[in-house]
C-alpha positions, 0 to 999 in steps of 0.5 A: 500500500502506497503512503499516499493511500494510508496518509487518506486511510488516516485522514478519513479515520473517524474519530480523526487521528490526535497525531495528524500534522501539517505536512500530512494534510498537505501530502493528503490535499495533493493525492486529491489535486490540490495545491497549497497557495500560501499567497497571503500572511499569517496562519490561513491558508488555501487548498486550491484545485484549478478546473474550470472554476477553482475550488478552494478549501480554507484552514488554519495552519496549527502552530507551533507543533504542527499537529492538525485539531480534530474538528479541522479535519471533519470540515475539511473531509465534509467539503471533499465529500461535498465535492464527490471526491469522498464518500 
């Protein structure tokens, strides 16, 4: 099984990992098609996936360990399921 595949496997878990991180959601975001734009300051952040209407998904960047918090990772998994990418 590919990192890629058991990074989503992880991802999806319900109830979501204490141990996801950053680096994590960013490598999990890409397997779905999108792109971290890091335009702009601070902590927000944007995932984009570029089709012919951008879809964009917002978060937070945690600081300063790094590690994801639970409820981030259930809205960012409703919005990939509201765009048909998961179930």
């Amino acid at each position: 099984m590919s990192k890629a595949v058991k990074l989503r496997q992880k991802f999806l878990r319900r109830p979501p990992p204490k141990d996801f991180t950053w680096a994590e959601l960013v490598l999990t975001m890409d397997h779905f098609g999108f792109e971290l734009d890091e335009s702009g300051g601070g902590s927000h952040k944007h995932f984009v996936m570029r089709l012919d209407e951008n879809i964009v998904i917002d978060t937070h960047r945690p600081h300063p360990n790094g590690i994801m918090f639970a409820i981030q990772l259930i809205e960012i998994a409703k919005k990939l399921k509201s765009i048909g990418l998961i179930e």
